[in-house]
C-alpha positions, 0 to 999 in steps of 0.5 A, spaced: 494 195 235 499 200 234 499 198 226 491 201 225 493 208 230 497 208 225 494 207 219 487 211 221 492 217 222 495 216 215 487 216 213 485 222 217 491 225 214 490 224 207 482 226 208 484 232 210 490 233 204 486 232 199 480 236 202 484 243 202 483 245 195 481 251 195 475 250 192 472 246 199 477 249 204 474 251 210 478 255 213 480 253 221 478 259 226 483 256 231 482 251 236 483 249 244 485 242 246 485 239 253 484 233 258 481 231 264 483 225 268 478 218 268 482 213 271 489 210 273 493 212 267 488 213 261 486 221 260 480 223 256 482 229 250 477 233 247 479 238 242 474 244 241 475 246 234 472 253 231 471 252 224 469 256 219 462 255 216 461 252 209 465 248 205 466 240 206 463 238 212 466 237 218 470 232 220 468 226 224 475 224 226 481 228 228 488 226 229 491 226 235 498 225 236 502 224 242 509 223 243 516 223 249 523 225 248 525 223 255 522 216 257 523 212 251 522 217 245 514 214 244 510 217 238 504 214 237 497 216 234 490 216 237 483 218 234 479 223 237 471 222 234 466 227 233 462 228 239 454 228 238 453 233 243 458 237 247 459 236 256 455 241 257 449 237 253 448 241 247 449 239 240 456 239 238 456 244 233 454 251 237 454 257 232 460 261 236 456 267 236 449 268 233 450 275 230 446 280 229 439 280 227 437 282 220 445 281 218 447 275 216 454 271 216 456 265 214 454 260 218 446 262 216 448 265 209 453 261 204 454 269 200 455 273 206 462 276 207 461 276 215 465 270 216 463 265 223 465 259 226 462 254 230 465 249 235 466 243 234 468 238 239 472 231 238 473 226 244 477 221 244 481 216 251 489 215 251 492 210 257 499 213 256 506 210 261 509 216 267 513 220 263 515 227 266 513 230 258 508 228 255 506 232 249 499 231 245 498 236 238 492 236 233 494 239 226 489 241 222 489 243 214 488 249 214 489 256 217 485 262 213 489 263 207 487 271 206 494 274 209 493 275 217 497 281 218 500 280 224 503 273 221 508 270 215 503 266 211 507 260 210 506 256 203 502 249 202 503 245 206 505 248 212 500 253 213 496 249 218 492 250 225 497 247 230 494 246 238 498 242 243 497 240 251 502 238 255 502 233 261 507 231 266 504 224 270 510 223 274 508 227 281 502 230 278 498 223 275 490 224 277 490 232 274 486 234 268 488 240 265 485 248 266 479 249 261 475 255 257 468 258 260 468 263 255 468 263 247 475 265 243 472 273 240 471 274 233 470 281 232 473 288 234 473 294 233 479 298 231 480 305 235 476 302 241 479 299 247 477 291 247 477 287 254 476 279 254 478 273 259 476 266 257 474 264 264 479 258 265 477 254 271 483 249 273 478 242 276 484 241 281 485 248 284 492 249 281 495 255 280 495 257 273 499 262 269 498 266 263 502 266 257 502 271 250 506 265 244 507 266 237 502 262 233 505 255 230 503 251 224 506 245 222 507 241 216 502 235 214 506 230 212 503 223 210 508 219 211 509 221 219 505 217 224 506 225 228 504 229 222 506 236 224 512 235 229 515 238 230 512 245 230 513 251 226 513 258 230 511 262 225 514 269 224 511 275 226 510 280 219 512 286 222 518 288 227 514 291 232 509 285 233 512 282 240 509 277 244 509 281 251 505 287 249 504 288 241 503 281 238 498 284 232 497 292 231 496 295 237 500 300 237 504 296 244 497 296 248 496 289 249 496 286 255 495 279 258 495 279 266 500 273 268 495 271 273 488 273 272 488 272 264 485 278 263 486 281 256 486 288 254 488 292 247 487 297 242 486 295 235 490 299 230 487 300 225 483 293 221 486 287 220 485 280 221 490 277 226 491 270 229 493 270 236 495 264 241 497 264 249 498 258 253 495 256 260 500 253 264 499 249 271 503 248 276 502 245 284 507 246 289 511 251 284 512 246 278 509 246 271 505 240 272 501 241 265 499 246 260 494 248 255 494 253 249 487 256 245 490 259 238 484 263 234 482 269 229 480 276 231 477 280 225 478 286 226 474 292 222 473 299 222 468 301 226 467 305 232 463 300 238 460 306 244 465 304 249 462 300 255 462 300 263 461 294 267 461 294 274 460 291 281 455 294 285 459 293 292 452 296 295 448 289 294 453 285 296 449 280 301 452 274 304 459 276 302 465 282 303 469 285 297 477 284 299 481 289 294 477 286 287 475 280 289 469 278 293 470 273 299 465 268 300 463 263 304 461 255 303 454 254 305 451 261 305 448 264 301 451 270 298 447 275 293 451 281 288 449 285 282 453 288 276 451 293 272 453 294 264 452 301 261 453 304 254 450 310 250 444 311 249 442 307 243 446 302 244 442 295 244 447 290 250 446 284 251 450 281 257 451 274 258 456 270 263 459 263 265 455 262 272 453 255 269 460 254 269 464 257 274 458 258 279 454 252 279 447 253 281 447 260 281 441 264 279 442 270 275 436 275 274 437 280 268 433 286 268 433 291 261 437 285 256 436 290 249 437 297 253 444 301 254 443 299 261 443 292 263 443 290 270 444 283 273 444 279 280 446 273 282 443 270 287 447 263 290 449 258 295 456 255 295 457 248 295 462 243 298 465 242 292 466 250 290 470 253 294 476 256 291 476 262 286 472 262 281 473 268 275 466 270 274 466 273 267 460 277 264 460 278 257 457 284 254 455 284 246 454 291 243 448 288 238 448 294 234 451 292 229 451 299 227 458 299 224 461 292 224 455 288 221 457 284 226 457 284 234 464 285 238 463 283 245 468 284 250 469 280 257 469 282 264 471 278 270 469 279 277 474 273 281 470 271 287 473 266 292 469 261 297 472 259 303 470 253 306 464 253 310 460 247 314 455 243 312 452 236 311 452 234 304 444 231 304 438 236 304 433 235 310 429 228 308 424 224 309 424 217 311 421 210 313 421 207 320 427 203 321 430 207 315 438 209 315 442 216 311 447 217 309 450 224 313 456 228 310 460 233 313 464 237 309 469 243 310 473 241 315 478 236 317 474 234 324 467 233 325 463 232 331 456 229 331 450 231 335 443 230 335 437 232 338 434 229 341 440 226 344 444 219 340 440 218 335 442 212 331 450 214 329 455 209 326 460 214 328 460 220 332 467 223 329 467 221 322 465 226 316 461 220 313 455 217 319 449 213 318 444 215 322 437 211 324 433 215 328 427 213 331 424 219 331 424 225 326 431 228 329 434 234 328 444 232 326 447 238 327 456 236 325 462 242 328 467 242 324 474 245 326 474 251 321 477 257 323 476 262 317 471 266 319 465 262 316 460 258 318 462 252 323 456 249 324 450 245 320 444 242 321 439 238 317 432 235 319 431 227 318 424 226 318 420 220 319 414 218 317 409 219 323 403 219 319 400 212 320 400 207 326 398 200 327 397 198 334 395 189 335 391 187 340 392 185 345 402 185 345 401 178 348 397 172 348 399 167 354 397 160 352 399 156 359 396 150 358 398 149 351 396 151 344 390 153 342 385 157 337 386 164 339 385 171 335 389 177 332 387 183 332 390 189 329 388 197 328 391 202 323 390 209 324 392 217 320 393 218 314 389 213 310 392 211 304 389 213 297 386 209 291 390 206 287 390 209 280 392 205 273 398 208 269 393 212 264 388 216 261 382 215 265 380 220 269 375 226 267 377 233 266 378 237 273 380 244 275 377 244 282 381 240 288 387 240 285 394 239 289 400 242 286 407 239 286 412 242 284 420 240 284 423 247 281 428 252 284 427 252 293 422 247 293 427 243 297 428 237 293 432 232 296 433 226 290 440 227 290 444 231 295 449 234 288 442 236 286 443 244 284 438 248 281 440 255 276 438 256 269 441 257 262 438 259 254 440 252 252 437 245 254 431 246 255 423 243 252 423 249 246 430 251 245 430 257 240 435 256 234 431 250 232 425 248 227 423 243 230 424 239 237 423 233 241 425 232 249 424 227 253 425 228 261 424 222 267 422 224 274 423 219 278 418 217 283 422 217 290 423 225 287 416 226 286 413 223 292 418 227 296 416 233 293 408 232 296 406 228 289 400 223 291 397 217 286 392 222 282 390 225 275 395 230 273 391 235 270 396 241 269 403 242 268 408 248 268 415 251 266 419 255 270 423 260 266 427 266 267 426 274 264 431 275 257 429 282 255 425 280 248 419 279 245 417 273 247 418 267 242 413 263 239 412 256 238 407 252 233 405 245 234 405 244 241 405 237 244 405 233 252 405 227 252 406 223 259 407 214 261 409 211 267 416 207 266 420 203 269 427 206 266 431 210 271 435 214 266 437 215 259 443 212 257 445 212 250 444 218 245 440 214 240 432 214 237 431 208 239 433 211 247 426 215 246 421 212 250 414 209 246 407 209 247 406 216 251 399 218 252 399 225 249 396 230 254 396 236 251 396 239 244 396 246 241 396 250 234 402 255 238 404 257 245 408 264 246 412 263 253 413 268 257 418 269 264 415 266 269 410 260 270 408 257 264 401 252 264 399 248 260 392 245 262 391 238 259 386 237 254 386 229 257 389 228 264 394 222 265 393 218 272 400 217 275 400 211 280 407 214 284 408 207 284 414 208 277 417 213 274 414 218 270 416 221 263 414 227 260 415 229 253 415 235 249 415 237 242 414 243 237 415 244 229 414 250 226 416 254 219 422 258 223 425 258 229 423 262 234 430 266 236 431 272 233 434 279 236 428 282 239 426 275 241 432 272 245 431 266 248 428 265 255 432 261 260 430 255 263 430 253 270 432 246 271 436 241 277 442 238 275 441 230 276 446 224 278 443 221 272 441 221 265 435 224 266 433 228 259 434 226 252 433 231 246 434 231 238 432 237 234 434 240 228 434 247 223 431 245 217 423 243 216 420 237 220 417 234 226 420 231 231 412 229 234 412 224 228 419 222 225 426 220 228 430 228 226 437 231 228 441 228 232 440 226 239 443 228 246 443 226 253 443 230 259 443 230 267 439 237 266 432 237 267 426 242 268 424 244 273 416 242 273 410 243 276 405 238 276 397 240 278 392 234 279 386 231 283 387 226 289 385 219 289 379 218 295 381 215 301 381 208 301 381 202 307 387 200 309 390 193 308 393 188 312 398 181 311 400 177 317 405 173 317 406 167 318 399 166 315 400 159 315 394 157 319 391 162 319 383 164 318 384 170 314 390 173 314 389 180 310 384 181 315 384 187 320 382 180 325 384 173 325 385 166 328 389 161 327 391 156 333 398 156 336 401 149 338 407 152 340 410 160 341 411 165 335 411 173 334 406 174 328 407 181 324 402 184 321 402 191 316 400 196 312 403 202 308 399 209 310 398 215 305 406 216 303 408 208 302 411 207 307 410 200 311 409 200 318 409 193 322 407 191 328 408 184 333 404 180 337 407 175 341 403 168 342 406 165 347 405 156 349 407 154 356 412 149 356 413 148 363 419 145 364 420 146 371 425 142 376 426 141 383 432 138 386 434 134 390 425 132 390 427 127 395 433 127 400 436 126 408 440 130 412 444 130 418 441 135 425 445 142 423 446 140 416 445 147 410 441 143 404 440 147 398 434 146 394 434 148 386 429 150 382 430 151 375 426 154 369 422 159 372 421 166 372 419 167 379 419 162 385 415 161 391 416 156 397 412 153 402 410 148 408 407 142 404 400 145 407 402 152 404 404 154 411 410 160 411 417 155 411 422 156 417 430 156 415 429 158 408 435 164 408 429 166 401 422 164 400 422 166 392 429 165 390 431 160 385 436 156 391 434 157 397 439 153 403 435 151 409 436 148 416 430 144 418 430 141 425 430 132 427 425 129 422 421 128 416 420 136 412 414 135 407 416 142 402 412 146 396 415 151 391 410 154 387 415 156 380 413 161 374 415 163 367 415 171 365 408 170 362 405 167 370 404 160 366 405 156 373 406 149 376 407 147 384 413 142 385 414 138 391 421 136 395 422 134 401 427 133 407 428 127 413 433 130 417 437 124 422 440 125 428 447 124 431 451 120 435 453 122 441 461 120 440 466 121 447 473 119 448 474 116 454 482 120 455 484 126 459 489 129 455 496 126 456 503 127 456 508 122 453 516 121 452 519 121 444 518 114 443 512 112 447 504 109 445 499 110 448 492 107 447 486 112 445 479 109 447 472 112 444 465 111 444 457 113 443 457 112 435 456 106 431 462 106 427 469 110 428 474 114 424 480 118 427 485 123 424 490 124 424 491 116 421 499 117 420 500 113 428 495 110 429 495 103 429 488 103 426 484 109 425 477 105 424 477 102 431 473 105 437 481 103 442 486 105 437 494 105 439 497 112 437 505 112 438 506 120 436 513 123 434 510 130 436 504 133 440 498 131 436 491 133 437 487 125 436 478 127 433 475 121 433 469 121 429 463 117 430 457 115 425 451 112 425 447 108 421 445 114 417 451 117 416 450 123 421 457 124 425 459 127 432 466 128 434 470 129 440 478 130 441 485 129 445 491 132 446 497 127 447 503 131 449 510 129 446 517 131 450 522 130 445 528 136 450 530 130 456 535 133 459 542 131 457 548 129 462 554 133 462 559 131 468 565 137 470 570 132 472 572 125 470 579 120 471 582 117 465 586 112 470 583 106 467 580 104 474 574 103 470 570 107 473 569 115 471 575 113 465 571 117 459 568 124 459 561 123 455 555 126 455 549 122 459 543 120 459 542 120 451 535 117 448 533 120 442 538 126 442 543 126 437 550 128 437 552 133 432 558 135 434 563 134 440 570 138 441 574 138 446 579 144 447 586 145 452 586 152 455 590 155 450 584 154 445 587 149 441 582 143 439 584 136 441 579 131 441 573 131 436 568 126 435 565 124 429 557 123 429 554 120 434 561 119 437 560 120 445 567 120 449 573 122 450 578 117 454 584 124 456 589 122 451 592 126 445 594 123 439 595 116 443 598 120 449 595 121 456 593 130 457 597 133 464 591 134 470 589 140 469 582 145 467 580 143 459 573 146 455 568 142 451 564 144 446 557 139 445 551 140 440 545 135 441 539 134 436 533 132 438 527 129 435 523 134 433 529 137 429 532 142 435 539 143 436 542 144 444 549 147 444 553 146 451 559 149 453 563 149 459 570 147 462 571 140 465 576 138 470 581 132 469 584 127 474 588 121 476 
């Protein structure tokens, strides 16, 4: 790939080498190159070139050469192609300034020695790696030969025009560059101050600085891939000419403000001079990008009346003045005035760069061609507008009294946008059930309300929210702002209320299964118009006529970057041409929006704007009309015009005036507002109709989001009516338009139901069908503005799947039974005669607990759905009684160890708790042989299982007092000879010690030992006092200690 960059560079090169003779050289005027950003790391260039007139034709390509020296030495080459039309929409190839009327210059005459250049553009995509310097240049054969005086004209081949970009994509990858608003000059006078600004505008709101440099050159070398690299700094021709205040003869009164761009001088005597400055970016202090314009100024002696240009701080609406600059307000509309003068005799014309840099502005001229012209600026800053804005007038003395040429001098007023609230949508109108988009701007934090309250937000505090009222509602968005501008936006979303459908009755009940019923529904309001073919069919009219009109505050709402302003160029008759042919698509949305209704479109109207001349005339005027399905224009091509339109309109000539321009149709179009509407205009004639005293006249239009016009015309004789001439743009530029048209009468409404299966008629207002089994039936109609509305009936088939239980249960006297209903709505219950219940905790509750007496009880429960389909279910209870259990025992007490015989009766059957002792639990007379105190229940059953209980205590002593004597005579007499403890049963020993009198322990019995027989270590104690000390267990786990003394004797 890279091999062919290469070899179309050697080409272009070679081409433009071999065209340089003098003989069809055209000189280069100057030139201007820059970049935007398009996506990851490609960058779109365009190079504008100012050249001059006659000659060879203009290139159709243009080499553009690239290179780094600090990220791997990369050059390469990339080719810009010649643009059909500029960005701005109109042809390439714009005559840089018309000139004067009656003096020709080169660009309408060969022979006139008034030289001209026109701008041509040349594009071209390059996807470049992170590099901290990037440089980009175009050289192009060849800068005018006739000695510029302020320059060292350097010989053949190096005498080229040389124009560079620089880019660093390391910390500033998504930038694109600063670009000019406002034409190079071409003419000055000498003796006479001169003011001018290009009107840069930075897209990324860096900060830019303003720099004076030597114009360069470069060599063409065929056998370089970056011809003319590196560049050659041309030599000033005289000592004095500097960069900083003299750069040509001007006796050190140029000036170039670093930071604004404004540019001042006084010419010193005629000369033709080159004269080149750069614009550098920085963010956060570092140079991030620059861009450089290098152009001829011819200067000439003559003396133009000395101008004045002013703003007029009295008009200022909207808006404050701080030092020079006028501080404004995002969202707010803001109006102001400025006024050029001159002598008297003097013939101004003022233009601006509002279409640039004050997007949707309106600017109103009053007394173009007079020595005193004012202008008002009428605009309402958007989101996307706040920063400064270098508003920039341009006053040309057109006449040409001395130059032949017009010189024009440029004034800047800044102006700054401060952010201001606002909902980025216009007020809208939608159908029911229908969603927007809302979203907040100016701001970091939002908070969204409604009225009425809460209607429908898929978020309360995002800047972006879906919103889906019910009812036409007013959003209201607070922003976090605190700059003295507004915090507060609304903007209305209307919904369509202007046609109801009821269907009668809301339910149908069916609750003894299907059957054939009946459906009716009834719309009421606007109804809807007749249809109408797309066509020529209906008759001429003038009366009855509604107007639709999508201009300049007529609130449109297509698109919420829709902005309305006006310009001299784009436009159905665009003056400098012969012959023009212009296609515009209206999108049915916009226009039902606006108020357009199905109907015959009679009358069509343009909207433009004073110019201070004659009004233009145009010969061979034609509308014509057709419905479309396209949605936009997308490639600038012959075969892109739309066919088969039906001509409406046609006349010998029209002459334009400032204001309303109708044209009243000859044949009427019918439009159905079911498609897109497309509306052509055409004109051929002997001349153009742009002259001096006949400027043109700007056009109102609306910026669109999409492609919405297609133009092609051309200078020479023809008709684009008839033939494919000139070459073809598209643009998101369209007129505003006023359509006037007789309505369609009023029509029935029509109906469809669904499902229509079964149905009689189902496109029927009424109509039956049999329901087997329950579904909601939808019918709808659409009112007078397309919107459908819908309604629902409910056709409900009974199931009756109700349950009872238990149906059939017996009970116990005192027993709670819980009867359960299922499947119901609701729920009644009854006695089976429909008498009130009794003991029923609830009587139309779904589980009612209830506690009949002895006996049989025969229930009703009458159960129905949420439509009142009912059913009577049945459920009853046969209460049985108890027995009459006793136990025949007292409550008794028993020894650790001891049993004892239980005995009960009264019942059928037996079974008594705690079971662990008893012998057996399921006899009337069982023996317990408890360890501890227990409770015995003997439960007793008949034969039904109903229950009756009784109970005992056994007491169990498990603390039998031990025996501990307080002497004993070990002398083996055999009686008395061991002390032990007594009268042991269930007590277990845990311990037994025996201590003398001086604390020492002298006998110790294991576990369960019991006795000590007097002796020490095998020999007998001494008579005397000894101290015992025991400690029992008992059966219940209990530990008894005893202390105390003993006595031995012999």
């Amino acid at each position: 790939m890279k091999k062919i960059h290469i070899g179309m560079a050697l080409i272009v090169i070679l081409l433009q080498l071999v065209c340089s003779k003098r003989a069809g050289a055209v000189d280069a005027g100057g030139g201007e190159l820059t970049y935007e950003y398009v996506n990851d790391s490609t960058y779109r260039f365009y190079f504008k070139y100012y050249r001059g007139c006659g000659g060879f034709p203009e290139w159709n390509q243009i080499s553009l050469c690239y290179r780094n020296t600090t990220c791997g030495g990369i050059w390469s080459t990339k080719r810009l192609d010649k643009m059909v039309s500029t960005p701005d929409g109109r042809p390439n190839g714009q005559v840089v300034d018309a000139g004067c009327a009656g003096i020709s210059n080169t660009c309408n005459d060969p022979t006139s020695t008034n030289e001209m250049y026109r701008a041509w553009w040349y594009s071209g995509e390059v996807t470049i790696p992170p590099c901290n310097k990037w440089l980009f240049s175009v050289n192009i054969v060849q800068r005018d030969m006739n000695t510029p005086s302020n320059l060292v004209v350097l010989p053949y081949p190096d005498n080229n025009l040389y124009i560079e970009a620089v880019i660093d994509n390391t910390v500033a990858k998504k930038q694109s560059s600063p670009y000019f608003t406002v034409p190079p000059p071409v003419y000055a006078c000498a003796g006479s101050s001169f003011s001018y600004n290009g009107g840069v505008i930075d897209p990324d709101g860096d900060s830019l600085v303003y720099r004076t440099i030597q114009p360069r050159s470069a060599t063409a070398d065929l056998f370089v891939v970056c011809a003319g690299y590196p560049p050659l700094t041309m030599s000033f021709s005289n000592m004095a000419y500097n960069t900083n205040n003299n750069p040509f003869a001007t006796n050190n009164s140029y000036s170039l403000n670093a930071a604004t761009g404004d540019m001042s001088f006084t010419p010193a005597g005629s000369q033709r001079a080159y004269l080149a400055y750069i614009v550098e970016k920085y963010r956060n202090g570092t140079l991030i990008g620059s861009v450089m314009r290098d152009s001829r100024l011819d200067i000439r002696n003559c003396t133009t009346p000395p101008f004045t240009v002013n703003m007029n701080t009295a008009t200022i609406t909207g808006g404050t003045m701080s030092n020079d600059t006028l501080m404004l307000c995002g969202n707010t509309e803001a109006n102001f005035c400025f006024q050029a003068t001159a002598a008297a005799g003097t013939v101004l014309q003022v233009t601006d760069n509002s279409g640039a840099m004050l997007k949707g502005a309106a600017v109103t001229y009053t007394g173009q061609g007079s020595n005193n012209v004012s202008g008002c600026v009428q605009w309402r800053p958007q989101g996307n507008d706040t920063g400064y804005h270098n508003f920039v007038v341009n006053v040309k003395d057109s006449t040409c009294s001395a130059t032949g040429m017009p010189v024009i001098r440029s004034y800047r007023f800044p102006v700054y946008v401060k952010p201001g609230a606002q909902i980025w949508v216009e007020d809208t109108l939608i159908c029911p059930g229908a969603s927007t988009r809302l979203a907040g701007i100016g701001g970091t934090q939002f908070s969204w309300s409604s009225v009425p309250m809460n209607s429908g937000f898929s978020c309360t505090t995002c800047d972006t929210t879906i919103v889906t009222p019910q009812d036409t509602t007013l959003y209201i968005v607070h922003s976090n702002l605190n700059n003295g501008c507004r915090t507060v936006d609304s903007a209305w979303v209307y919904r369509d209320r202007s046609t109801r459908l009821d269907v009668s009755p809301d339910t149908i009940a069916l609750c003894d299964g299907g059957a054939y019923v009946m459906l009716n529904a009834t719309a009421s309001g606007l109804k809807p118009l007749k249809t109408v073919a797309c066509g020529a069919y209906s008759p001429v009219s003038s009366t009855g006529l509604h107007v639709m009109e999508m201009a300049q505050g007529s609130n449109n709402s297509s698109s919420s970057n829709i902005h309305y302003t006006y310009a001299e160029y784009w436009g159905p008759f665009y003056q400098l041409y012969r012959t023009q042919r212009m296609q515009t698509i209206y999108r049915k949305e916009e226009l039902r929006h606006e108020g357009m209704l199905p109907g015959s479109i009679q009358k069509l109207a343009l909207h433009y704007a004073p110019s201070g001349g004659v009004n233009p005339t145009y010969q061979d005027v034609k509308i014509a009309m057709r419905c479309t399905d396209k949605f936009e224009f997308v490639s600038p091509f012959q075969n892109e015009f739309e066919t088969g339109l039906v001509e409406t309109f046609s006349a010998p000539s029209v002459t334009l005036q400032p204001g309303w321009n109708e044209f009243t149709f000859t044949v009427p179009y019918d439009y159905d507002t079911a498609k897109n509407l497309v509306v052509q205009f055409c004109y051929s004639g002997v001349t153009p109709a742009y002259s001096a005293s006949a400027p043109m006249l700007p056009i109102y239009y609306v910026t669109t989001p999409y492609r919405s016009s297609i133009s092609s015309g051309q200078t020479a004789a023809g008709s684009a009516c008839s033939n494919n001439v000139g070459t073809v743009v598209t643009n998101s530029r369209r007129p505003d338009i006023r359509l006037s048209f007789t309505g369609m009468p009023e029509t029935n409404y029509t109906y469809a139901w669904t499902p229509p299966a079964g149905m009689d008629n189902p496109g029927a207002a009424s109509t039956g069908v049999f329901a087997d089994s329950t579904r909601w039936y939808t019918v709808s109609t659409k009112g007078r503005y397309g919107c459908e509305v819908k309604d629902s009936i409910l056709v409900y088939v009974a199931k009756k799947d109700f349950e009872v239980y238990p149906a059939r249960t017996e009970a116990c006297l005192g027993d709670v039974v819980r009867l359960n209903g299922t499947g119901g709505y609701t729920y009644n219950w009854y006695n089976s005669d429909f008498s009130l219940p009794s003991g029923f905790t609830c009587i139309n509750c779904d589980t009612p607990n209830v506690t009949p007496g002895l006996g049989q009880h025969d229930y009703s429960v009458i159960i129905a759905d949420y439509f009142k389909c009912s059913d009577t279910l049945n459920a009853s209870i046969y209460v049985n009684d108890t027995p009459a259990t006793v136990v025949l025992n007292n409550d008794t007490t028993i020894y650790y160890g001891q049993s004892i015989q239980l005995f009960a009766e009264g019942a059928l059957h037996y079974i008594w708790t705690p079971a662990a002792s008893l012998n057996n639990p399921r006899v009337a007379a069982p023996v317990a042989s408890p360890q501890q105190s227990t409770w015995y229940v003997a439960n007793g059953y008949t034969a039904a299982g109903c229950t009756n209980k009784d109970s005992v205590l056994v007491k169990v002593i498990v603390n039998e007092n031990a025996f501990i004597p307080n002497a004993f005579s070990p002398n083996g007499d055999g009686v008395n000879d061991v002390f032990k403890v007594g009268n042991l049963i269930h007590q277990r020993i845990m311990a037994f010690s025996i201590f003398d009198r001086w604390g020492e322990e002298i006998y110790k019995a294991g576990i369960n030992e019991n006795g000590w027989d007097g002796t020490y270590r095998g020999k007998q104690m001494p008579l005397g006092t000894y101290y015992y000390y025991i400690q029992l267990a008992l059966p219940d786990g209990a530990l008894k200690t005893y202390r105390g003394d003993l006595t031995l004797i012999r």
